[in-house]
N, C-alpha and C positions, 0 to 999 in steps of 0.2 A: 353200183355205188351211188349214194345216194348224192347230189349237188350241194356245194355248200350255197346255204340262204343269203341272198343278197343285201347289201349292208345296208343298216337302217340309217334314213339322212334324219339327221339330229336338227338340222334348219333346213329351210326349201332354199331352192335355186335362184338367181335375177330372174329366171325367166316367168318364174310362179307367179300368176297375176296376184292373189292372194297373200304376197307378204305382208307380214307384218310388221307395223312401223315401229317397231323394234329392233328389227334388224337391219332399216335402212336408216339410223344414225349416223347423220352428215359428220364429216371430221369436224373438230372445232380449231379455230385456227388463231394466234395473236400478231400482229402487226409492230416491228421493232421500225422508229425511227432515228437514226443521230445525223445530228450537225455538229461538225466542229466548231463553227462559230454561229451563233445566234446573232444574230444583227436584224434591224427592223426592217431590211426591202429584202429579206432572203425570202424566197417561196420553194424550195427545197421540202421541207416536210409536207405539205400538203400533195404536191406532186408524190415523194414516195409512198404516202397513204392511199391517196390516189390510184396506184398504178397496182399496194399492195392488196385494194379491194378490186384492183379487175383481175389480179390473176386469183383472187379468193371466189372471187362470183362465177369465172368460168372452170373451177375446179370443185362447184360447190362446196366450201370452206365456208361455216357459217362462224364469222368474225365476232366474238364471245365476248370480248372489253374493248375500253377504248385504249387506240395505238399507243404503247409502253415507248415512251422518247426522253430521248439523253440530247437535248440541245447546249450548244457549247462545251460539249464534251468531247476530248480528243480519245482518236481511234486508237491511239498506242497503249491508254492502258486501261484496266478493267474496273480497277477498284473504287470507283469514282461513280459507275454505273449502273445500273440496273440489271446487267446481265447476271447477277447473285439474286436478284428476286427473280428474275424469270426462267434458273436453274431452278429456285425453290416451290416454283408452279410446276416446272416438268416434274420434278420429284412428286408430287401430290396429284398427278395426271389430271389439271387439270385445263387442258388445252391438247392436242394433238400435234398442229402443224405450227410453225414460226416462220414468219414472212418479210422478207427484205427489201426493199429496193435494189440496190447492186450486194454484193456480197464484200464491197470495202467497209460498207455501213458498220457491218459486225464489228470490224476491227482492223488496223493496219499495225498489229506485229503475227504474223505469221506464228510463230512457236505458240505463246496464249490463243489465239484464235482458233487453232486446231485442236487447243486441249480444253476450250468452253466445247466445241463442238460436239466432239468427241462425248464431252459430259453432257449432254443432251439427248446425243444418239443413242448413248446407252440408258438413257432412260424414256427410251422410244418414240423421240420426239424425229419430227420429220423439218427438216430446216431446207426453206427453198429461196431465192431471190426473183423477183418479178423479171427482172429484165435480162437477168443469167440463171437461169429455171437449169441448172445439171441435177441429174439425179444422184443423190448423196447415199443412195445403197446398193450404186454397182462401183466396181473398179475404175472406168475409164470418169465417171463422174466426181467420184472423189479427188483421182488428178488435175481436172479440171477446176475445184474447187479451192486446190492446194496451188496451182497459179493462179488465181485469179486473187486470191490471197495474197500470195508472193508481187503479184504485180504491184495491189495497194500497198504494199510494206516498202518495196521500191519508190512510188510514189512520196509516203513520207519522209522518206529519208534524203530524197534531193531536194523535199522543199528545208528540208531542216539543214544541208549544205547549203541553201540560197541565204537562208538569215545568218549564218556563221557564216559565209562571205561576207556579208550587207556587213554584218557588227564587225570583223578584221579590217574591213575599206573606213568603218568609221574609225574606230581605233587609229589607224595610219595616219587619217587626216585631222587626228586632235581634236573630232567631237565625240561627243557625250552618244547614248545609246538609251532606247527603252523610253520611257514616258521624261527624261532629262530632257529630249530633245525639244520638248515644248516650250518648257519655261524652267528658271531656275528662281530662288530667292536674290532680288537683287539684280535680275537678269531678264530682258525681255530679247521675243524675236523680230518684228518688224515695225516700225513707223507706220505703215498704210493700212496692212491688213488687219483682219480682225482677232481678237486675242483669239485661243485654241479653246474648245468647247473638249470634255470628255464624250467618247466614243463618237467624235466628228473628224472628220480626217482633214490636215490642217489647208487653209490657205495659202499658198506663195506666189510670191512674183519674184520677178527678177532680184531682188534688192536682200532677200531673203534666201532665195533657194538655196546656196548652200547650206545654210542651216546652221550658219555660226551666232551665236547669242550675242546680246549687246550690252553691258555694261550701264543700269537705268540712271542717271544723272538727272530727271528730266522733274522729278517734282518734289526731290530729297534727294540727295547726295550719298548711295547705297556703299559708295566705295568707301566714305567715313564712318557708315554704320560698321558695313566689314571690318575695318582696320579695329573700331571701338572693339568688337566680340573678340577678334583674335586676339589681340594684343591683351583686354583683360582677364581672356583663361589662360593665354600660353605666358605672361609676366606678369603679371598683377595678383595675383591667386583669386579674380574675383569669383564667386561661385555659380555655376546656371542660373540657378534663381533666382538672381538679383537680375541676370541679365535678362530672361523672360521679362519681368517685373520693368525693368527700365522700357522693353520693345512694347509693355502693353500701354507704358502713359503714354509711348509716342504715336501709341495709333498704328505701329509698324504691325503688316500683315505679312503674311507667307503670300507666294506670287498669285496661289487660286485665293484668293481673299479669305483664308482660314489665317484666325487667331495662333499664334506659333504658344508652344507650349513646351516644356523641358527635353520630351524627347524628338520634339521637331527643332528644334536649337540644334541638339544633337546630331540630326540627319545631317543639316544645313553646314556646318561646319565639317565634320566629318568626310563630306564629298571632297573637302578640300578647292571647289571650284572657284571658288573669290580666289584662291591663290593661285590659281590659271592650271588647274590639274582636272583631268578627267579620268574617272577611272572605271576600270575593268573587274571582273570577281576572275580570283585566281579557279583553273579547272575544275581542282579539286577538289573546291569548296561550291562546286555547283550541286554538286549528286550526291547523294549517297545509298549503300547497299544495305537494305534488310532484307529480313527472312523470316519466312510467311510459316503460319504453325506446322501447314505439313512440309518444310524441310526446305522448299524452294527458293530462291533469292528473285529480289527485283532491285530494280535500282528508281527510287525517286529523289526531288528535287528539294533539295534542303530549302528552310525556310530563309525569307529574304530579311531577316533580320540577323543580321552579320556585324562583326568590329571592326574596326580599320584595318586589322590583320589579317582579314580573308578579302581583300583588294588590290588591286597593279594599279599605280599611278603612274600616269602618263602627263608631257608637258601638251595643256591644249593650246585651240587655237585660237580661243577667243581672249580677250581682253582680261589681263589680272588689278587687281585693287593697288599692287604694287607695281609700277615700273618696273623695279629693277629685280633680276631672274635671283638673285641670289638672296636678297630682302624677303623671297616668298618663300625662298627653302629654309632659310633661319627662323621665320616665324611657324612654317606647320613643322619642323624639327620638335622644337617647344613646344608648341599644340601636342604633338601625339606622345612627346615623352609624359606631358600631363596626363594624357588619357590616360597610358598604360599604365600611370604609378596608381591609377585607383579603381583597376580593376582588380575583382572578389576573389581570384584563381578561376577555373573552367569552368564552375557551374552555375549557370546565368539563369538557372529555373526558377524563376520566385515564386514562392506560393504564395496567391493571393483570393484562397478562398475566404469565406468569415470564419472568425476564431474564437468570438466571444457571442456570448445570447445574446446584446445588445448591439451586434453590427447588425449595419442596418435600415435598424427603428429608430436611430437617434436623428434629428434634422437641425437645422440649427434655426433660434427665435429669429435672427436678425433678417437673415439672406433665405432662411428656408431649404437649402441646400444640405446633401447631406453633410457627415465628419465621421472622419478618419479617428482611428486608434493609433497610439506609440505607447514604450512603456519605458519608463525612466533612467536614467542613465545607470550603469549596473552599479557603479562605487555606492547609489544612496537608494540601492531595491531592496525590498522585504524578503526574507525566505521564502523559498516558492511552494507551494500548498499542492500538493502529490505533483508535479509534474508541470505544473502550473502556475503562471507569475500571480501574486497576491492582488486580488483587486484593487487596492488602494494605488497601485503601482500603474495600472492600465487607463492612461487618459485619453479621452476622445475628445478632439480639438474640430473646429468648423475648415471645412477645407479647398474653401474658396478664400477664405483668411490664411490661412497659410501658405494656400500658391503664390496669390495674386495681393493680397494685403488690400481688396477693396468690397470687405462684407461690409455692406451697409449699418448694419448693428454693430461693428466692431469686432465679432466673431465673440464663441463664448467653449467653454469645455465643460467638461465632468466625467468624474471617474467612473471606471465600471461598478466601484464599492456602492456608489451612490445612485447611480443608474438601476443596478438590480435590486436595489430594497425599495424603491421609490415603485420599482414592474410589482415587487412582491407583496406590497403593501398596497397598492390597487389592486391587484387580483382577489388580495384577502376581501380587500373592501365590497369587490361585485359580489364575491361568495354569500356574504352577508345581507347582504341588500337584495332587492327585487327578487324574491323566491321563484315567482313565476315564470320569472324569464321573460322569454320577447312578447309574453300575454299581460306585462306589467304595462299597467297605465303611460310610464312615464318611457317605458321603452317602444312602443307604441308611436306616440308622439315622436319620439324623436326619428325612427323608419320613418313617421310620413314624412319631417322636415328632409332627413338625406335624400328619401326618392326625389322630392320637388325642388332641389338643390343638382340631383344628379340625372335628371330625366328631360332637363331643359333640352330641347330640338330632337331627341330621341325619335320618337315618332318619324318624324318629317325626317332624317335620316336614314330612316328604315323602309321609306316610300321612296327614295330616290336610290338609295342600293338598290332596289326591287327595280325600279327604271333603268338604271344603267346594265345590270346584269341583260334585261331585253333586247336595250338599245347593240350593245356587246354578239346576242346572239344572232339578232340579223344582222351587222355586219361578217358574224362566220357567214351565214348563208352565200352570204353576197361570197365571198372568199372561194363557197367550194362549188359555185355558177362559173366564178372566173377559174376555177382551175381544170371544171369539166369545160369550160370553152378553149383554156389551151391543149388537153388531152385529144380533143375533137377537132383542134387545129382550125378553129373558126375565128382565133383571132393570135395575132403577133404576141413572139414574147415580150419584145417592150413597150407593146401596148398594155401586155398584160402585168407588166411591172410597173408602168406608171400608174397605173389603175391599184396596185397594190398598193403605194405608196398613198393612194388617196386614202383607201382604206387604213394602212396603219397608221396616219395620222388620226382619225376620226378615232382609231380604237385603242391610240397613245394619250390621249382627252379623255376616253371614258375612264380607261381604268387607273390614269392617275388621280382622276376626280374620286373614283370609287376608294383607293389606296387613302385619301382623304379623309374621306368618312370613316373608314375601317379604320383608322387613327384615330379617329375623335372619340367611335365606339368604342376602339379598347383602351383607350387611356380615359374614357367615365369611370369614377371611383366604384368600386365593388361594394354594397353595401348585403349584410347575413344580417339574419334574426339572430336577435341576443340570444346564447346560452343560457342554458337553466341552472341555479347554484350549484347545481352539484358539480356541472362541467367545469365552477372556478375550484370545486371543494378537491377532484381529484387533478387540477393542477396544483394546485398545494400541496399535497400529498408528494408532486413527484417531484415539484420543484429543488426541493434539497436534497434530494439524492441524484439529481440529474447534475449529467455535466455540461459543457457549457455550448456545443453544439444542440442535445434535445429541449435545452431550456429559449435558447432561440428558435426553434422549429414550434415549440408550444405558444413561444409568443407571438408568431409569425400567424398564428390560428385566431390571435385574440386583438393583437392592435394591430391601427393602422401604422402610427408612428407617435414617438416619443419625442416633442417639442422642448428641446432646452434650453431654458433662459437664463439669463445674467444675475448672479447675486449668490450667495453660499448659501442661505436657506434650504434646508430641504424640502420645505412643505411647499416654496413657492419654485425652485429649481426646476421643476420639468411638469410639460403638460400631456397628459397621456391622452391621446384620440383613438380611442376603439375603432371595429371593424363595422361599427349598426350606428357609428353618425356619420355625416357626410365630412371630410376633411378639412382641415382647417384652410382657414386664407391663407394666403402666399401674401408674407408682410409688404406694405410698400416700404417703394426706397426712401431710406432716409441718409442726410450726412452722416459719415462713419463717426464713430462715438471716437474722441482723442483718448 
């Protein structure tokens, strides 16, 4: 009998000198890093990059992009992160290995974190941690993977017991919780120290440290401001707006020195804290449960804009505008019965996309700012034209004149009737004119005036982004010197934080300088070469048969904005600025017209 022929090798061996470098392709491999919190002296990411290119270099793992990182993103939930793009990499096998620093990074909920994984595995990705390397395709390493999971999910959840102690201990002792603790309207924390800085962690001494607010007396009399607000919405019937209106002639700020406005009036009062109350969000109105397309439920965080119905008031401990306890429950009694007699029923989703072709484009002559639309009272509106209020019915008013009543020109309006024959009748007009288009003599001239109108510092902007981008890159350098000198233990970690701190200062300069110019450059006016007639001849065309979303989207193409001025006139009513001259001046101020 004859031997059966020994099997053909379809690739050679490691041991064959002669492979070919085809068959010894390195794994490719990506680098995940997260921080829950981002703050400027952390060195965290660089460390776990760090630590994910040495176990990538001694496993020959050639590291394919730059490390995929979720900073200030918390480990409990997914959808927030990039772990859906770096599923939709494994899906397209475009990497092999995924690299961690510990294996909390992935995640700290256990249940999702084994079912990203899982969806990885199955699409033949190889998931490892630098500093907890288990193998994730035997048995004993998967269990190992599943506590060390478990352990992080542990983790989160006592730290999440510590802040629900911290906020019941405050609760008890009658303060306030959350960013309230800083500062209130009308309310400061200490005589000595320095006011509170956002994302600076506050100063205290003695005199301070418990954390009780003060009642400001010290350069206005806040407790007669308080008494004026409450007492004018909960008995007076006066309306917000007046009351804004009165806080803006006095100069009166909110406590970070932002100008208060309708719905910060709103906050302000609503807290109820002038009337010595601090409060709590009730449980249930913390969370809530949806459900994800394939079938699954999560629970997130409702959003923090709530009514005074989703709150526990509590009596605090600091100082109220009234002496006496029962003076304070008589007046927000009144306050809240106000409130509630004018709310809408439950659904508080206003739609505030644009409605009309001419939201927008309209600005106003005086203040330059834009205006608002309203449409007139319904006892004296026009029949509405398929589905839709009559243009004569739809006025746009200047809307720094109707917040505030201090538009330097007096504020001015015009209807949508008159607004879009005024768009239509200039559009006819370019139709007409300059056949050429942007090769017309006079369109020509005016590109060059907008470029030399809108190219002022350009340049020399453009040379110093190009500097700072440099200046930016050798400080990383310096970054990942200092992080191979703490990996190699040639120098202390708080040596190597202070060193860091030198560095993110020098790199907190660059790139808010940079953020500067990159401001300046995109708020340079856009200037296109003029269309050629026919681009106005088939806006005509579509103009009256469009409704009134495409008729704004085509005008959105053609002008910059629609300058309205004071007077009934049509032909002098509004000033159209195309998208090929440079934008108009912003008027100075003048006294408000009586």
């Amino acid at each position: 009998m004859v031997p059966a022929p020994a099997p053909i090798r379809l690739r050679p061996t490691g041991d064959d000198a002669d492979v070919p470098d085809t068959f010894r392709r390195r794994k490719r491999g990506v680098i995940y890093v997260r921080v829950s919190t981002a703050r400027p002296d952390m060195i965290s990411p660089e460390l776990q990059v760090a630590h994910g290119q040495k176990l990538a270099d001694d496993n020959q793992i050639d590291i394919i992009i730059e490390p995929i990182m979720d900073l200030g993103e918390s480990g409990r939930q997914f959808e927030d992160r990039k772990i859906e793009d770096i599923k939709h990499m494994a899906r397209n096998r475009e990497f092999d290995v995924l690299i961690l620093w510990i294996w909390s990074r992935f995640g700290r909920n256990l249940k999702e974190s084994l079912q990203h994984l899982d969806d990885l595995m199955a699409y033949g990705i190889e998931v490892r941690a630098a500093r907890e390397d288990f193998d994730g395709k035997t048995t004993i390493g998967r269990f190992a993977i599943a506590q060390m999971l478990n352990i992080a999910e542990l983790e989160s959840n006592q730290k999440a017991d510590q802040w629900k102690d911290a906020i019941e201990r405050r609760k008890l002792n009658g303060l306030p919780h959350g960013s309230a603790a800083r500062g209130k309207f009308g309310y400061y924390r200490c005589d000595t120290c320095p006011p509170p800085e956002a994302g600076k962690s506050m100063d205290k001494c003695p005199k301070c440290k418990e954390g009780i607010l003060k009642l400001d007396e010290r350069q206005q009399s806040y407790r007669k401001i308080y008494r004026r607000l409450y007492e004018g919405y909960a008995f007076k019937n006066v309306s917000m707006r007046s009351m804004v209106l009165w806080l803006r002639q006095q100069k009166i700020t909110n406590w970070t020195g932002r100008e208060i406005d309708a719905g910060d009036l709103y906050a302000i009062l609503d807290t109820g804290f002038g009337l010595g109350f601090v409060r709590y969000t009730l449980p249930e109105e913390k969370h809530k449960v949806i459900t994800r397309e394939d079938g699954t439920t999560r629970t997130v965080r409702k959003s923090a804009h709530r009514d005074v119905t989703a709150y526990l008031y509590y009596k605090g401990k600091h100082e109220a505008i009234y002496e006496d306890e029962v003076e304070c429950e008589k007046v927000w009694d009144a306050y809240i019965a106000r409130r509630l007699s004018g709310r809408d029923g439950d659904d508080k989703n206003h739609d505030h996309t644009a409605k009309y072709s001419a939201s927008g484009s309209l600005t106003c002559s005086g203040c330059g700012g834009r205006m608002h639309s309203m449409l007139r009272a319904k006892k004296v509106q026009r029949p509405w034209i398929d589905g839709e209020p009559d243009p004569y019915d739809v006025l746009f008013r200047c809307t720094r004149h109707m917040k505030f009543k201090d538009c330097p020109g007096g504020g001015v309006y015009v209807t949508l009737k008159v607004a879009q024959d005024i768009a239509r009748a200039w559009i006819s007009a370019q139709a007409e004119s300059d056949p050429d288009g942007a090769q017309a003599v006079p369109a020509l001239v005016a590109q060059v005036q907008a470029a030399e109108a809108g190219d002022n510092g350009y340049d020399d902007d453009l040379t110093r982004l190009k500097g700072i981008e440099h200046d930016l890159e050798q400080v990383r350098i310096k970054e990942d010197k200092l992080t191979d000198s703490v990996l190699e233990e040639l120098i202390s970690k708080d040596a190597a934080r202070r060193k860091r701190a030198e560095y993110d200062t020098q790199k907190s300069a660059l790139q808010e300088e940079g953020a500067a110019i990159k401001k300046r450059i995109a708020t340079r006016p856009r200037i296109i070469d003029r269309p050629d007639s026919a681009a106005f001849t088939s806006v005509i065309e579509l103009w009256d048969v469009a409704d009134q979303h495409d008729r704004r989207a085509m005008l959105k193409t053609l002008v910059r904005e629609i300058r309205v001025n004071r007077g009934r006139d049509p032909r002098t009513k509004c000033d159209v600025w195309p998208l090929w001259v440079a934008p108009p001046p912003r008027p100075v101020d003048v006294e408000p017209v009586a």
